[in-house]
N, C-alpha and C positions, 0 to 999 in steps of 0.2 A: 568267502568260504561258506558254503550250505551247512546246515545243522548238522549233519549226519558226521561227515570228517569234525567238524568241534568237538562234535562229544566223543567221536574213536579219540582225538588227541588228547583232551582231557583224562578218561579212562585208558588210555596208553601213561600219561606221564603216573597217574596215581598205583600202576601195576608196575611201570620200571622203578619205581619207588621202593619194592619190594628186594628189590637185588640186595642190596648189600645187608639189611638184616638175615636175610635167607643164602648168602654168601656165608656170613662170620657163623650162623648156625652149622653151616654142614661140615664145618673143621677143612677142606677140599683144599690143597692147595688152587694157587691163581688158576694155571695154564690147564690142570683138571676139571677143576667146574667149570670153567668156559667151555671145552671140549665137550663134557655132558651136557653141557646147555644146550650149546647149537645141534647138538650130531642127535642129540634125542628128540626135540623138533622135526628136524629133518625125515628122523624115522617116521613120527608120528603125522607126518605130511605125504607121506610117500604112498599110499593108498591110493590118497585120495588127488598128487598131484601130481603124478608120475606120466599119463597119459598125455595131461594137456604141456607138462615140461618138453616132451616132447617136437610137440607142435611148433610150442613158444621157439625153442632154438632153432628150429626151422624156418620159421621167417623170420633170424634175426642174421642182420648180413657178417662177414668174419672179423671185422672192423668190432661190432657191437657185442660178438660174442667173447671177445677178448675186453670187453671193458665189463661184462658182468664177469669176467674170470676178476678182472679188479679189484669188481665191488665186494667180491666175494671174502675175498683175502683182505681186502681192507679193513674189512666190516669183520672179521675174526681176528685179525690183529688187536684192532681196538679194544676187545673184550680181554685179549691177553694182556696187553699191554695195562692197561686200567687196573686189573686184579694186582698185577703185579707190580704197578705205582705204591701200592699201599707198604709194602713193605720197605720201599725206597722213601718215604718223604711223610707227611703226616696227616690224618683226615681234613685235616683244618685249610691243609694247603692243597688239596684236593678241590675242597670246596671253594675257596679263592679263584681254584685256576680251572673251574666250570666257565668261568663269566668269559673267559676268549671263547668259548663255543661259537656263539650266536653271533660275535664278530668276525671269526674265521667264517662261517654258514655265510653273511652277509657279504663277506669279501669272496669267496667262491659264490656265489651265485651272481651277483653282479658280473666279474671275470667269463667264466662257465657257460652259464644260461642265460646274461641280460636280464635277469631278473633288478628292477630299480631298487633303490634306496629309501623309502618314502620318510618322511619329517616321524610318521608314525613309528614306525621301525627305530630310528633315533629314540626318540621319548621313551620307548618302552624299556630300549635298551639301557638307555640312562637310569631310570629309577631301579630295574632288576638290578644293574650294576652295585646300586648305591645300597638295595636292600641287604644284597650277597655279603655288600663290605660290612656294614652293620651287623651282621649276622655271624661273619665268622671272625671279625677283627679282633675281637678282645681274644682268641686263642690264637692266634698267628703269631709267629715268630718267623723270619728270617734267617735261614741257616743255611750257611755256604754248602754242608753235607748232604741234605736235602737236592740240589739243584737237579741231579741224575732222576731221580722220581717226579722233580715238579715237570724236567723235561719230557717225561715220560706222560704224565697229563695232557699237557701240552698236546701231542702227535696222537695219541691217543682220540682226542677232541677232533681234531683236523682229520684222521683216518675216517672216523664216523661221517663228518660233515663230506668228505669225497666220496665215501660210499653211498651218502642221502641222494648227493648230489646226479652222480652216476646214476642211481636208481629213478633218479626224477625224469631222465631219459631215455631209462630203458620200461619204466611202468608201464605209459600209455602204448606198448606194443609186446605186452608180455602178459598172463594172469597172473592175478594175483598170486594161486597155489603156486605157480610154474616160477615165478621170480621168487616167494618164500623159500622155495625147496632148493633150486641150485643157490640162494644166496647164504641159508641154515649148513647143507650140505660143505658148498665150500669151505666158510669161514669155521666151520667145525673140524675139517682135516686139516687146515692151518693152526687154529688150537691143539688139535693132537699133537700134530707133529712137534709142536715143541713144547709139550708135556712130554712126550716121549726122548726127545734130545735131551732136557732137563732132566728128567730122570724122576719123573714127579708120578707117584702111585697110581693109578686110574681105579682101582677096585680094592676089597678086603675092608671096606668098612663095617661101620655097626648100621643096623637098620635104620635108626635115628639118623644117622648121618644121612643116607640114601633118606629118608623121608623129605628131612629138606632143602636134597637135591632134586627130588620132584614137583618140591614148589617153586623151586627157580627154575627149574625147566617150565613149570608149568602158566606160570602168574607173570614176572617181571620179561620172559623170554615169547613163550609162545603168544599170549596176549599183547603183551604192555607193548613189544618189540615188533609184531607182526602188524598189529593198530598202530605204530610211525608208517610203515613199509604203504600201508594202505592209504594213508594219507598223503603223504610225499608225492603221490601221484597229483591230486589239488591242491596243495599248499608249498608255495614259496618254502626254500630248508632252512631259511631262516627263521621263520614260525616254529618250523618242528624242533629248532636245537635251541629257542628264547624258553620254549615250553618245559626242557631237560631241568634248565635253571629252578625251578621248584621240586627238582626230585631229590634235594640233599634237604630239605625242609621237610617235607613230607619224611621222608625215613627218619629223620632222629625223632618225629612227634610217634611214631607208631616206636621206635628201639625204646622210646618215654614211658610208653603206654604200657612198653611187656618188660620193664626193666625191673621188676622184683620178681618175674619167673621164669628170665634167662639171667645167668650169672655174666655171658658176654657183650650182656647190657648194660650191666650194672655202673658202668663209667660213663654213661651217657645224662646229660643233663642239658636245661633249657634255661637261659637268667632273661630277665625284664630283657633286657639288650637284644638278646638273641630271639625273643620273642617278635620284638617293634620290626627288626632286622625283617624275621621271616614272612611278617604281614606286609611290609615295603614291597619284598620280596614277590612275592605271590598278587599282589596290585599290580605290578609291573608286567608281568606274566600277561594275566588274565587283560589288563590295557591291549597289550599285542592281539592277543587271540580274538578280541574284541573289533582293534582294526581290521584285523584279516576277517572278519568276516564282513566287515562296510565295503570290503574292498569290492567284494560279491563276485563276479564274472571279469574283472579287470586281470586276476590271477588264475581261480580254481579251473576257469572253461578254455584255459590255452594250455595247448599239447607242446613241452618244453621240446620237444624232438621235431616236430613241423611248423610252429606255432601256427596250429589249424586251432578252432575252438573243439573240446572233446565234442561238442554236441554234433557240429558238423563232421566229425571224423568219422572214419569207417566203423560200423558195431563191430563190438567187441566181441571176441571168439568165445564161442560157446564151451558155459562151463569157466567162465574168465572171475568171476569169483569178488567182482571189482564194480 
């Protein structure tokens, strides 16, 4: 993995990090802020990638254009679904059932794209695992009532890693703008539409509230979300979803940091355990991202759609953003 995609992944995990304090701020129900997440994105792409969208679906054959209709829907599912996990089951078990991520990524990409297995992948997986458990185990409890949200995790997890997955074969013959915009696009009419069946407000807030729905739109959506999208084109999706695994560590240290000037922080706290836990944690991580870059050209320079190497592939269309 060349320098460039580590650091978008790095500053991708450290901005999707930002969702959920910037969730619990804006008061929004689930299926709402996901809708304004994606769909305001979407707008704020449309300028500038509406032209090459264009293009892009034009040489994509109907076969492929029906698997970004997908990714599209998969990938707003997920964001629905996840919001609304929280209400069904408990942060702690949330954070527990992050750790299937990168093992669903690794089981769909093997399957999917022949993407190998490496001893690396293993190790990394093992330690983040052990760090996660560390981390959230002294608050977990087991509750038969719960099961409906932890399942909701669960598919949630998997919907993302089949949309990474998807996108890892539709990248290298798409721009970057052109893939952002039908994938924001879709998965935002898929969030509407069942904010709308629900019956959940979309508008009539306080400006506060609207404030920071434009830092989720802005920081954990447009950046953190668009820097995977970019990546995923050279890196294996099981890199991108081992990386996910430090975004519940990273938020409670920043919910830590402002919890005497938000009161919907104020329940948040860090013990010695949960400390060792998140440093395990984040070792584990950073170990991965570390292999995937020794891996160098055995992963980032094959085109998961030909496996041609991207260097010998066709240049990329102009304006391709990638």
């Amino acid at each position: 993995m060349r320098t460039l995609p580590a650091f978008a992944l790095v500053v991708g995990v450290v901005a999707i990090s930002m969702a959920a304090p910037y969730i619990l701020l804006s008061g929004l129900e689930p299926f709402a802020i996901a809708a304004w997440r994606l769909l305001s994105v979407s707008i704020l792409l449309l300028p500038f990638a509406a032209s090459g969208f264009w293009r892009d679906l034009a040489g994509l054959t109907t076969n492929e254009r029906w698997k970004l209709l997908a990714s599209g829907i998969t990938y707003g599912a997920h964001f629905a679904l996840f919001a609304w996990a929280f209400e069904h089951t408990t942060k702690e078990s949330v954070v527990m059932l992050l750790a299937a991520q990168p093992l669903q990524a690794m089981a769909v990409g093997r399957i999917f794209l022949g993407e190998r297995i490496t001893p690396s992948m293993l190790a990394a997986t093992a330690i983040s695992l052990l760090g996660l458990g560390v981390f959230a185990w002294n608050d977990y409890l087991f509750d038969p009532g719960h099961l409906i949200g932890d399942g909701m995790v669960l598919l949630c997890g998997l919907l993302i890693v089949i949309s990474y997955s998807i996108g890892r074969r539709l990248r290298p013959k798409m721009s970057l703008q052109g893939y952002l915009l039908a994938l924001y696009l879709l998965g935002g009419l898929t969030c509407l539409s069942a904010a709308l069946v629900a019956g959940q407000a979309l508008w009539g807030f306080h400006w506060t509230n609207w404030y920071y729905v434009g830092c989720a739109v802005l920081i954990p959506t447009l950046v953190g979300h668009s820097l995977f999208h970019y990546v995923v084109k050279y890196v294996p999706v099981f890199y991108v979803n081992l990386a996910v695994l430090a975004e519940p560590v990273i938020a409670v240290l920043f919910m830590l940091a402002f919890r005497d000037k938000f009161e919907v922080f104020q329940s948040s706290q860090l013990t010695l355990l949960q400390g060792i836990g998140g440093a395990i944690l984040l070792g584990g991580v950073a170990m991965g991202l570390s292999a995937a870059r020794q891996l160098g050209g055995n992963h980032e320079n094959k085109n998961p759609a030909t496996g041609r190497s991207h260097v010998d592939a066709e240049p990329a269309k102009p304006g391709s953003g990638a």
